[in-house]
PyMOL CGO cylinders between C-alpha atoms (Angstrom):
from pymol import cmd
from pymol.cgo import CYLINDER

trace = [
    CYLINDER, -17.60, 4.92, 14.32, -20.06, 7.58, 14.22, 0.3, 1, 1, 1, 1, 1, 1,
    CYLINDER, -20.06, 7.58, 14.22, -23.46, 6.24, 15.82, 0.3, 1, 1, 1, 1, 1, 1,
    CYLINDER, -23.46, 6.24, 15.82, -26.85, 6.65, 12.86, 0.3, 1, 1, 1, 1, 1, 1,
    CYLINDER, -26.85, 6.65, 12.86, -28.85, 9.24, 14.38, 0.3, 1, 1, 1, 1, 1, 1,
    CYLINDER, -28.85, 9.24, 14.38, -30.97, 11.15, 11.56, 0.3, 1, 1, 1, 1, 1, 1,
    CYLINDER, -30.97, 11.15, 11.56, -33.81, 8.63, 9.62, 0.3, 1, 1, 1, 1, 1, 1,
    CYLINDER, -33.81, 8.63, 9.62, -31.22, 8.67, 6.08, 0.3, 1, 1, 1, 1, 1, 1,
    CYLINDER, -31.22, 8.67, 6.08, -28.44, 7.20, 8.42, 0.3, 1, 1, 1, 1, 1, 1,
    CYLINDER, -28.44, 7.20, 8.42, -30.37, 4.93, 10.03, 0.3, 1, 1, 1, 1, 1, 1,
    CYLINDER, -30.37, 4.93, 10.03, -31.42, 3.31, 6.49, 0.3, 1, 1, 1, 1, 1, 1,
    CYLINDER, -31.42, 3.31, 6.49, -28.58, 3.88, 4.96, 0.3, 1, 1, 1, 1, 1, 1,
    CYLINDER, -28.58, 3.88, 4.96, -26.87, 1.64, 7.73, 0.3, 1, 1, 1, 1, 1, 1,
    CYLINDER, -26.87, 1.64, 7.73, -29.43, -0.88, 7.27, 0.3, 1, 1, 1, 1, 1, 1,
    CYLINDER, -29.43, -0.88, 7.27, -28.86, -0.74, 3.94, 0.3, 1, 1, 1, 1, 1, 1,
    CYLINDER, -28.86, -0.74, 3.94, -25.10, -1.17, 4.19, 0.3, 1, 1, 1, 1, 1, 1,
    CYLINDER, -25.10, -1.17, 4.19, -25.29, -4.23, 6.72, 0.3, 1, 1, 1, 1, 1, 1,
    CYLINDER, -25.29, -4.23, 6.72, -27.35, -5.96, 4.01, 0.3, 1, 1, 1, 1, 1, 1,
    CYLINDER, -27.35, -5.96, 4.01, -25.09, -5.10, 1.16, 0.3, 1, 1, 1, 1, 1, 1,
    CYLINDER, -25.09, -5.10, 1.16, -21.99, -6.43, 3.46, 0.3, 1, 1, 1, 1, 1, 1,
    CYLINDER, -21.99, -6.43, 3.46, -24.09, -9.70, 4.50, 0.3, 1, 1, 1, 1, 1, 1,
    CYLINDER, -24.09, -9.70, 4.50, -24.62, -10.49, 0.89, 0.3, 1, 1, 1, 1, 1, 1,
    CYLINDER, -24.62, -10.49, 0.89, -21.70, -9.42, -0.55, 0.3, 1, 1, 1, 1, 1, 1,
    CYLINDER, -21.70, -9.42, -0.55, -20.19, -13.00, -0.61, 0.3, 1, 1, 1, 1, 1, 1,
    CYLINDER, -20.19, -13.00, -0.61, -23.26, -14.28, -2.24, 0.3, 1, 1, 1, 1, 1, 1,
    CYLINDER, -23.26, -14.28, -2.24, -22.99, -11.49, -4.88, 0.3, 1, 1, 1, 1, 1, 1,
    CYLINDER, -22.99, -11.49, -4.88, -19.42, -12.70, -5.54, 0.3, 1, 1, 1, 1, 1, 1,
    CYLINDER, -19.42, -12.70, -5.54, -19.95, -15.89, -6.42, 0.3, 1, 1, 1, 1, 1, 1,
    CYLINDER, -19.95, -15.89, -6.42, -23.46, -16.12, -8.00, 0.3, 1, 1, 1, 1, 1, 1,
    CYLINDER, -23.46, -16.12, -8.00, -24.03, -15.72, -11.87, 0.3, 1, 1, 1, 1, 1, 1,
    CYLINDER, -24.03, -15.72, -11.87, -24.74, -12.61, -13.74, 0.3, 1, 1, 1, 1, 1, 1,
    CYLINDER, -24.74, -12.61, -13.74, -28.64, -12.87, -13.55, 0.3, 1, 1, 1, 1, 1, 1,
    CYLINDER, -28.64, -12.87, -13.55, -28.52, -13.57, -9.64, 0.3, 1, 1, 1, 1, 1, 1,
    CYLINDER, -28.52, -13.57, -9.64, -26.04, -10.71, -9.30, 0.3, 1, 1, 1, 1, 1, 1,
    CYLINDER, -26.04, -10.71, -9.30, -28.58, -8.80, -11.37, 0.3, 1, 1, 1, 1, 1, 1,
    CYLINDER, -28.58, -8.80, -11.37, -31.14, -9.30, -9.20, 0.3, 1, 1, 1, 1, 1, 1,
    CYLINDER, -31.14, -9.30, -9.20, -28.95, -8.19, -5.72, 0.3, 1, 1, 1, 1, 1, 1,
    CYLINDER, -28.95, -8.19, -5.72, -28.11, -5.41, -7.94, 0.3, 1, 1, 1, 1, 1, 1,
    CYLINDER, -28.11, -5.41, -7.94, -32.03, -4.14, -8.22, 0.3, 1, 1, 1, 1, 1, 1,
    CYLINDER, -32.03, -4.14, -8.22, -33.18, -5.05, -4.97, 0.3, 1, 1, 1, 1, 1, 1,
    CYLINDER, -33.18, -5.05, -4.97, -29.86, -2.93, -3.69, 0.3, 1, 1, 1, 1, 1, 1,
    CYLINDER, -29.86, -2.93, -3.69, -30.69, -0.34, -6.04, 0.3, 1, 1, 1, 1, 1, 1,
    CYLINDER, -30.69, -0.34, -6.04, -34.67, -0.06, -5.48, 0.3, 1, 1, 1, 1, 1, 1,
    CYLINDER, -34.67, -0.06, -5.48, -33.43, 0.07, -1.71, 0.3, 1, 1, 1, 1, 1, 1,
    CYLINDER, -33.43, 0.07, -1.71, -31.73, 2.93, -2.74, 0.3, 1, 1, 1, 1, 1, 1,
    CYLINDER, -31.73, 2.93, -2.74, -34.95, 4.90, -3.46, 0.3, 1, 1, 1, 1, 1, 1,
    CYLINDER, -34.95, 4.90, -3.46, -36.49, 3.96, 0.05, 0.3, 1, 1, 1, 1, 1, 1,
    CYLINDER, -36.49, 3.96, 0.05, -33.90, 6.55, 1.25, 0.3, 1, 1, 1, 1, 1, 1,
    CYLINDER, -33.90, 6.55, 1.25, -35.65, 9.80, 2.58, 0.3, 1, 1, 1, 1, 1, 1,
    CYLINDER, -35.65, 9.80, 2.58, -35.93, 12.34, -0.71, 0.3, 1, 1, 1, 1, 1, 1,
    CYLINDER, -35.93, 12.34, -0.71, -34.35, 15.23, 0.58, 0.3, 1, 1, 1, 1, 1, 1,
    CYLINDER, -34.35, 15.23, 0.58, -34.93, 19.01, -0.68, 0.3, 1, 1, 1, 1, 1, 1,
    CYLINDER, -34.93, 19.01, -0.68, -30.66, 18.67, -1.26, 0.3, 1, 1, 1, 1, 1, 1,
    CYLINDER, -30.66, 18.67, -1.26, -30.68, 16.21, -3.14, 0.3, 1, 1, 1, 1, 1, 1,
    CYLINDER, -30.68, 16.21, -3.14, -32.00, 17.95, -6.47, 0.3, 1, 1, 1, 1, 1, 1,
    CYLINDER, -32.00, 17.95, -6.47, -29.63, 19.03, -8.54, 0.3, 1, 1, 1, 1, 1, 1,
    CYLINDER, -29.63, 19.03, -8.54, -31.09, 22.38, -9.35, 0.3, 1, 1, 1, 1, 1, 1,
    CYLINDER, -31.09, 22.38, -9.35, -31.28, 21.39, -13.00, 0.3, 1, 1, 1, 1, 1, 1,
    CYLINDER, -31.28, 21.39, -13.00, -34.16, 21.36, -15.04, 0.3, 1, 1, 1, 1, 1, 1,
    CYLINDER, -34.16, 21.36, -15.04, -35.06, 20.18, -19.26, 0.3, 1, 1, 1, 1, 1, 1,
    CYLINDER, -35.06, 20.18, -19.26, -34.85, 22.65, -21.75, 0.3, 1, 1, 1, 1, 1, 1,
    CYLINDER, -34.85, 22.65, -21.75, -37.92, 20.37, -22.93, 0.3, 1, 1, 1, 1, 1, 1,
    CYLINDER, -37.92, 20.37, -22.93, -39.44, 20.91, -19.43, 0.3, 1, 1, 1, 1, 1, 1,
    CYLINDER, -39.44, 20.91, -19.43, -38.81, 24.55, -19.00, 0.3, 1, 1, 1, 1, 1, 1,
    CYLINDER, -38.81, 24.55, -19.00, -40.15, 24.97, -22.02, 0.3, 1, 1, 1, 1, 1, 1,
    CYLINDER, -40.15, 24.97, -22.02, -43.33, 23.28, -21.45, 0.3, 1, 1, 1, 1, 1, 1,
    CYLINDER, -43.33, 23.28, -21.45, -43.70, 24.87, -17.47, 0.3, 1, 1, 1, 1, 1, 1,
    CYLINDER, -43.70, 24.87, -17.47, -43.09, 28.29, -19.51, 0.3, 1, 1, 1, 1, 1, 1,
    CYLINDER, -43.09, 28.29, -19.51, -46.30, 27.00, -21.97, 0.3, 1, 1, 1, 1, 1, 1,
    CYLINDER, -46.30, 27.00, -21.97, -48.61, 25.43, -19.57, 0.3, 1, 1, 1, 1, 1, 1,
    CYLINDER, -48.61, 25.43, -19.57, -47.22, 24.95, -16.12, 0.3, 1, 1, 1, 1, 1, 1,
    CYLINDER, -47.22, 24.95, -16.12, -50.88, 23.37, -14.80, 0.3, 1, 1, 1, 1, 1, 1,
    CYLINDER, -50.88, 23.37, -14.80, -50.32, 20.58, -17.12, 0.3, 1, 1, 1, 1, 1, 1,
    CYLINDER, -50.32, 20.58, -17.12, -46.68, 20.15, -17.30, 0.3, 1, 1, 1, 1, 1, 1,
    CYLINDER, -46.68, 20.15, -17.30, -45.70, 16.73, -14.68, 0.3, 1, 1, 1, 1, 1, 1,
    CYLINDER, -45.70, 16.73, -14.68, -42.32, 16.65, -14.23, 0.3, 1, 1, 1, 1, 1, 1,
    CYLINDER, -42.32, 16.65, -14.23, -40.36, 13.86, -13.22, 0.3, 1, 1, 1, 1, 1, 1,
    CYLINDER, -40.36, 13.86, -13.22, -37.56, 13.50, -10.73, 0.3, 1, 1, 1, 1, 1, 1,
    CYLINDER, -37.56, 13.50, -10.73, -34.91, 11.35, -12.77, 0.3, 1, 1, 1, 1, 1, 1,
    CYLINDER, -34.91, 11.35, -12.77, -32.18, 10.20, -10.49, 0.3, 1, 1, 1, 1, 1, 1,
    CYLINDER, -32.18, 10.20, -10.49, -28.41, 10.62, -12.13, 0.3, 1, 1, 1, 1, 1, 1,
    CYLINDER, -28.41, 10.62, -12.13, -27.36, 7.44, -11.37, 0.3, 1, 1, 1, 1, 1, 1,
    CYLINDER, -27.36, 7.44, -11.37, -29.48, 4.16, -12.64, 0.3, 1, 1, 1, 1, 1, 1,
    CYLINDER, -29.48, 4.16, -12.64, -30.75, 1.92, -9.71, 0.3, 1, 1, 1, 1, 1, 1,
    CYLINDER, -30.75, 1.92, -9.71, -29.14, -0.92, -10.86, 0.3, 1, 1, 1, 1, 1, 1,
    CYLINDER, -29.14, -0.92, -10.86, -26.13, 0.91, -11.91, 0.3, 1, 1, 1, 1, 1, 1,
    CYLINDER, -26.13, 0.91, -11.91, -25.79, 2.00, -8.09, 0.3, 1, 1, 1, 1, 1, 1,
    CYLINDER, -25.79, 2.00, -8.09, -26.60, -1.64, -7.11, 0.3, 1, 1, 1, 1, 1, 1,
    CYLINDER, -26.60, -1.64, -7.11, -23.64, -2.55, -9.05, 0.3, 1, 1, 1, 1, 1, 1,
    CYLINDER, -23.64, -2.55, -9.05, -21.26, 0.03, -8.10, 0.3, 1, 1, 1, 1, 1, 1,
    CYLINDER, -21.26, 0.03, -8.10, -22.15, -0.60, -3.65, 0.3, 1, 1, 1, 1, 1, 1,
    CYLINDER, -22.15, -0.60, -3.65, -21.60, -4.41, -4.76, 0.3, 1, 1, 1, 1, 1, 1,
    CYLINDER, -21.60, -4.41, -4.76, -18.05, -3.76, -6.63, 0.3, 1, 1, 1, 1, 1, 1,
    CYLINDER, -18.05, -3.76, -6.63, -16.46, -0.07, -6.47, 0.3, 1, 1, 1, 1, 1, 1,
    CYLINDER, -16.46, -0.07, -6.47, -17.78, 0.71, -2.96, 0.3, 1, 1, 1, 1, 1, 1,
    CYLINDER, -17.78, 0.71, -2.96, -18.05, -2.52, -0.72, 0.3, 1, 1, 1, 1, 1, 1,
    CYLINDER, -18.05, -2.52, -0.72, -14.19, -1.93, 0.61, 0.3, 1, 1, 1, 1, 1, 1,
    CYLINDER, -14.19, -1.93, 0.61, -15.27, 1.27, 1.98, 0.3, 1, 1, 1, 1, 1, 1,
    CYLINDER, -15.27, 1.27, 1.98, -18.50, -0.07, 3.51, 0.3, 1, 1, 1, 1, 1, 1,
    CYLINDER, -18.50, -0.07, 3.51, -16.60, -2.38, 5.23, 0.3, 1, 1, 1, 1, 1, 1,
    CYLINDER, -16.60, -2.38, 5.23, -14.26, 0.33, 6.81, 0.3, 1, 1, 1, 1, 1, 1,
    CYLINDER, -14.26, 0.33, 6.81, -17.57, 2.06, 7.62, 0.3, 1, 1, 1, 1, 1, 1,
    CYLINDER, -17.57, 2.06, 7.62, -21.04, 1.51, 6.85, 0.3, 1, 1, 1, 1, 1, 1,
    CYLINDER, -21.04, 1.51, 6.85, -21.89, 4.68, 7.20, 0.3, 1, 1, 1, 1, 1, 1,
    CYLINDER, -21.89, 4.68, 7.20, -19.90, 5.72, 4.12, 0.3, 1, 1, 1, 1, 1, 1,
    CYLINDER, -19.90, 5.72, 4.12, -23.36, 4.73, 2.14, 0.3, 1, 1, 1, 1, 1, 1,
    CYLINDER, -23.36, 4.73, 2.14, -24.48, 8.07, 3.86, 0.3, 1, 1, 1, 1, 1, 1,
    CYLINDER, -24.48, 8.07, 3.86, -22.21, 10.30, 1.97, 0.3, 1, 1, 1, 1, 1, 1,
    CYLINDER, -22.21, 10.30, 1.97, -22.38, 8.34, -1.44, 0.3, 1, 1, 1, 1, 1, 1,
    CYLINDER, -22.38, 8.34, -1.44, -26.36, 8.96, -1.52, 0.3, 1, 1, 1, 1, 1, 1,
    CYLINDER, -26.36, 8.96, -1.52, -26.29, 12.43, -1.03, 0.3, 1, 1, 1, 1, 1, 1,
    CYLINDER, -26.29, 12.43, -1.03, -23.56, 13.24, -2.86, 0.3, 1, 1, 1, 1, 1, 1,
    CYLINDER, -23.56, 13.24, -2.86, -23.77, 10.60, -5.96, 0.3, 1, 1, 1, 1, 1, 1,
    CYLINDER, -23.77, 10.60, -5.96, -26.81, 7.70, -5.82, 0.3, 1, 1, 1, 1, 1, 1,
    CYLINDER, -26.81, 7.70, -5.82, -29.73, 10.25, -4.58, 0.3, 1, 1, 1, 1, 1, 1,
    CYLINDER, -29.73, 10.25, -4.58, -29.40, 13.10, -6.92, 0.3, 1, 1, 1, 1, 1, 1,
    CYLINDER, -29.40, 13.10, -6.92, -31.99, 13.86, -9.45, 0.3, 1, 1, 1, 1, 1, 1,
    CYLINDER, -31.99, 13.86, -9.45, -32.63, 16.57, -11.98, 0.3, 1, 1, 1, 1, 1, 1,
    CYLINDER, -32.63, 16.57, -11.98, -36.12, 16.88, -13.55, 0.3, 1, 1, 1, 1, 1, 1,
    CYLINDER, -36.12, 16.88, -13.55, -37.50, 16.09, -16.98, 0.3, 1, 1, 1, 1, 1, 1,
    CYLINDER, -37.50, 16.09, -16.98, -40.73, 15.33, -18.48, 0.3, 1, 1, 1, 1, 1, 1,
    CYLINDER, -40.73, 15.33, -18.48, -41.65, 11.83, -18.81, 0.3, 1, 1, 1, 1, 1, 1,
    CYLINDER, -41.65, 11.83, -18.81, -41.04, 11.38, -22.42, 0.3, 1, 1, 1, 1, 1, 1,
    CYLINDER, -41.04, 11.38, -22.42, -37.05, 12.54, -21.86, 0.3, 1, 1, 1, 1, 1, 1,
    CYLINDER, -37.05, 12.54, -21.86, -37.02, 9.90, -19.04, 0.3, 1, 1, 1, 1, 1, 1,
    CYLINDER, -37.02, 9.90, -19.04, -38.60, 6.89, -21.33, 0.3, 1, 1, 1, 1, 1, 1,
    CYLINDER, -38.60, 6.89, -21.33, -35.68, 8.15, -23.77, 0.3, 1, 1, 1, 1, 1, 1,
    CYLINDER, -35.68, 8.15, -23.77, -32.87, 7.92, -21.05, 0.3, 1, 1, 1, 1, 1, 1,
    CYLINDER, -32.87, 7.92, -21.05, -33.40, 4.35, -19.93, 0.3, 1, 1, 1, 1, 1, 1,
    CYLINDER, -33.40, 4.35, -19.93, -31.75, 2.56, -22.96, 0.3, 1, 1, 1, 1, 1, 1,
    CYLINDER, -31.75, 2.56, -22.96, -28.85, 4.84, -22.14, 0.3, 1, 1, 1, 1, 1, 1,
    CYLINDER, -28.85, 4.84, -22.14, -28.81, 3.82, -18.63, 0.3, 1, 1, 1, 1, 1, 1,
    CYLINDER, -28.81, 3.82, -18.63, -28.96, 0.40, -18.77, 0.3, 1, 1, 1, 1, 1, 1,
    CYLINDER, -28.96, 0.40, -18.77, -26.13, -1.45, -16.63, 0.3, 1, 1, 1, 1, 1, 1,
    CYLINDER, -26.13, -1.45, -16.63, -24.56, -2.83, -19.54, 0.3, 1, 1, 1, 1, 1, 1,
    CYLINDER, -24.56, -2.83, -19.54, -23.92, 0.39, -21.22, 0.3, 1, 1, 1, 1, 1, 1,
    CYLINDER, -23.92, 0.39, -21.22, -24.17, 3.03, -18.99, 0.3, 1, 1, 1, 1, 1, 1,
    CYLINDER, -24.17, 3.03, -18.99, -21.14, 5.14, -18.58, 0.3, 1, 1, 1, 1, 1, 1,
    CYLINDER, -21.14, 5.14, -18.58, -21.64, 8.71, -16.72, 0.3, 1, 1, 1, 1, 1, 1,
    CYLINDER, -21.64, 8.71, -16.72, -24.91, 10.99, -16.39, 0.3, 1, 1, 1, 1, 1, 1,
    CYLINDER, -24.91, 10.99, -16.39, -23.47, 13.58, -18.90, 0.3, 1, 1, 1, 1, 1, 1,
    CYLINDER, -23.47, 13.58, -18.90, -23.17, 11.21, -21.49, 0.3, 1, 1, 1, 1, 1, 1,
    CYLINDER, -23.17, 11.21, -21.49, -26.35, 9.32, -20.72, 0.3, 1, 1, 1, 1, 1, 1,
    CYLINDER, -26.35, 9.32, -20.72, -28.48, 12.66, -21.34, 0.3, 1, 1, 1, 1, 1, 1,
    CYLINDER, -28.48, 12.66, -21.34, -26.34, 13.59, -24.72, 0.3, 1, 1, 1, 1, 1, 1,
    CYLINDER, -26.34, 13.59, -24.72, -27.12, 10.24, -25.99, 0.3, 1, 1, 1, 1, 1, 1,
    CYLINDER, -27.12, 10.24, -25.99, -30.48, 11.01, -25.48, 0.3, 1, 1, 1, 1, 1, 1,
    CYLINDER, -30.48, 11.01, -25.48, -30.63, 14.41, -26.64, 0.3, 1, 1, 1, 1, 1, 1,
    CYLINDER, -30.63, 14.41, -26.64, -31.58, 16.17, -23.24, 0.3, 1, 1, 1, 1, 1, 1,
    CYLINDER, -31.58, 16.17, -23.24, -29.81, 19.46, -22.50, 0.3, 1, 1, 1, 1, 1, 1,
    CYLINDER, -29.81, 19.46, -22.50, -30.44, 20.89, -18.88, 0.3, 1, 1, 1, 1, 1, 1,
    CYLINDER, -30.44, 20.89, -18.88, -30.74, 23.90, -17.31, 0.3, 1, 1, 1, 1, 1, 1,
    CYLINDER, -30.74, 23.90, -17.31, -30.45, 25.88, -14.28, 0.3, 1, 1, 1, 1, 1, 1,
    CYLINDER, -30.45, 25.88, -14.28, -33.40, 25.47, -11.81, 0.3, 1, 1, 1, 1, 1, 1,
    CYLINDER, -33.40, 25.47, -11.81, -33.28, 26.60, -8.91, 0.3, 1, 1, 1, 1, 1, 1,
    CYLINDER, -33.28, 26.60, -8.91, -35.14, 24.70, -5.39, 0.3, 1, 1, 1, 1, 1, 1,
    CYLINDER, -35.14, 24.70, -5.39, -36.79, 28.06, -4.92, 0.3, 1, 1, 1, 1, 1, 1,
    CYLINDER, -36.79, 28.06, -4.92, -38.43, 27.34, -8.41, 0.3, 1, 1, 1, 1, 1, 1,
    CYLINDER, -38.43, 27.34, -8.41, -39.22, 24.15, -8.01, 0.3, 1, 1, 1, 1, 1, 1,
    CYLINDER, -39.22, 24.15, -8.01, -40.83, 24.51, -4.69, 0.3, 1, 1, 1, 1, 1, 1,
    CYLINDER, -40.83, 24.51, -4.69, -43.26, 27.06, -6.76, 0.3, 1, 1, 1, 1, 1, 1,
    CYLINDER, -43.26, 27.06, -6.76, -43.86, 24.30, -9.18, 0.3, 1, 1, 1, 1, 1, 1,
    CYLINDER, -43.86, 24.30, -9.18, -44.51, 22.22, -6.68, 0.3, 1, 1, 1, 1, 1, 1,
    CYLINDER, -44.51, 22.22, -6.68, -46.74, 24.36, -4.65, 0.3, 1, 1, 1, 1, 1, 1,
    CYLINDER, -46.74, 24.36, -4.65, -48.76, 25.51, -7.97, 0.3, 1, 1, 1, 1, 1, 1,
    CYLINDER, -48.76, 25.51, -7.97, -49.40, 21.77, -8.91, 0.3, 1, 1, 1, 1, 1, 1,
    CYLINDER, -49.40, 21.77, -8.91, -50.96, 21.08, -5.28, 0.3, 1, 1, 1, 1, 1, 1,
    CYLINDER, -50.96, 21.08, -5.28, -53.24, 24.14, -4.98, 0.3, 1, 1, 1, 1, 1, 1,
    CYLINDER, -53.24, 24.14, -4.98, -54.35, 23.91, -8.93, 0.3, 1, 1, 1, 1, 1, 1,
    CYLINDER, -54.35, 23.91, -8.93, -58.07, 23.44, -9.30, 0.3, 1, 1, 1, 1, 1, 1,
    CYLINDER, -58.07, 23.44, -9.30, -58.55, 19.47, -10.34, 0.3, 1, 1, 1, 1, 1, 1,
    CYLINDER, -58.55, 19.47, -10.34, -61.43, 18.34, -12.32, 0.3, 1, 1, 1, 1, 1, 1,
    CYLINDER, -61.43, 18.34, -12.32, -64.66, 17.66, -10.60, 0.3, 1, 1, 1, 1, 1, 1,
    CYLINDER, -64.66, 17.66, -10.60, -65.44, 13.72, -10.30, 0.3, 1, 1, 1, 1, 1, 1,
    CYLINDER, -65.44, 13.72, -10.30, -68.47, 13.94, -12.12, 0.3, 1, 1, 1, 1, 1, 1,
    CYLINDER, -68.47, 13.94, -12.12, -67.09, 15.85, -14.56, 0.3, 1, 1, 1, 1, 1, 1,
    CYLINDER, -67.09, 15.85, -14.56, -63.91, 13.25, -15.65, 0.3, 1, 1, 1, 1, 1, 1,
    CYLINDER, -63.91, 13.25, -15.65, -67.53, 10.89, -16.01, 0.3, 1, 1, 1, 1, 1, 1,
    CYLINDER, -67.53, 10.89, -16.01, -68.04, 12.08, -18.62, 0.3, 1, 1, 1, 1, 1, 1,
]
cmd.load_cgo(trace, "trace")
């Protein structure tokens, strides 16, 4: 088994060895208990290291739009693809037989499925949760249609810029948000 060596795969593989040492408890509790390993798995999840790979190069029309208007003020918001507690559920259920084989498998699933985000304005992302809700929630793609959120192509290079204009824009002066 391949040894963690990077800071991802040394959480990740913490994160796996506590998925596998509660995994019996998961089993057998009720559906609120399970609900609760589910979030505490899935906040875990966003303790990983946020990694420049990990966006999915898509962007809002909504958000475009308003970076386009008035990029100063536009705050965008990363919004992963998969739910927390979806991703919870799934490392408790679909994914726990190939933990077992080898924890390090949690590795591969967060940078290619449970870490990837696109970015939306905050509004869009209120209007996604009831769509990604454990009970309902079904794919990304049909999470965003239900909620009436078309992306676009963004690419890093852009949202570095973004990024880089939002640190190095003038804020208000204390004295004058007094007022």
């Amino acid at each position: 088994m391949h040894q963690p060596s990077t800071p991802l795969e040394k959480r990740a593989m913490v994160l796996s060895q506590l998925i596998l040492n509660t995994q019996e408890v998961y089993r057998t509790a009720e559906e609120s208990e399970k609900g609760l390993l589910e979030t505490l798995v899935g906040a875990a999840i966003w303790y990983l290291p946020n990694l420049p790979e990990l966006f999915n190069q898509k962007i809002s029309k909504a958000a475009l739009a308003s970076l386009e208007e008035n990029p100063n003020k536009t705050r965008l918001v990363e919004e992963h693809a998969i739910p927390r507690k979806v991703a919870g559920r799934l490392l408790y259920t679909t994914y726990v037989k190939e933990l077992e084989k080898d924890p390090n498998t949690l590795t591969g699933l967060y940078l290619d499925f449970f870490g990837r985000y696109n970015l939306v304005l905050k509004s869009e992302n209120d209007r996604l949760r009831k769509f990604q809700r454990t009970t309902v929630f079904t794919t990304e793609e049909e999470a965003y249609k239900k909620a009436e959120i078309e992306l676009v192509d963004f690419s890093e290079a852009d949202y570095r810029a973004y990024k880089r204009q939002v640190r190095m824009a003038p804020s208000k002066p204390a004295w004058e948000e007094k007022k």
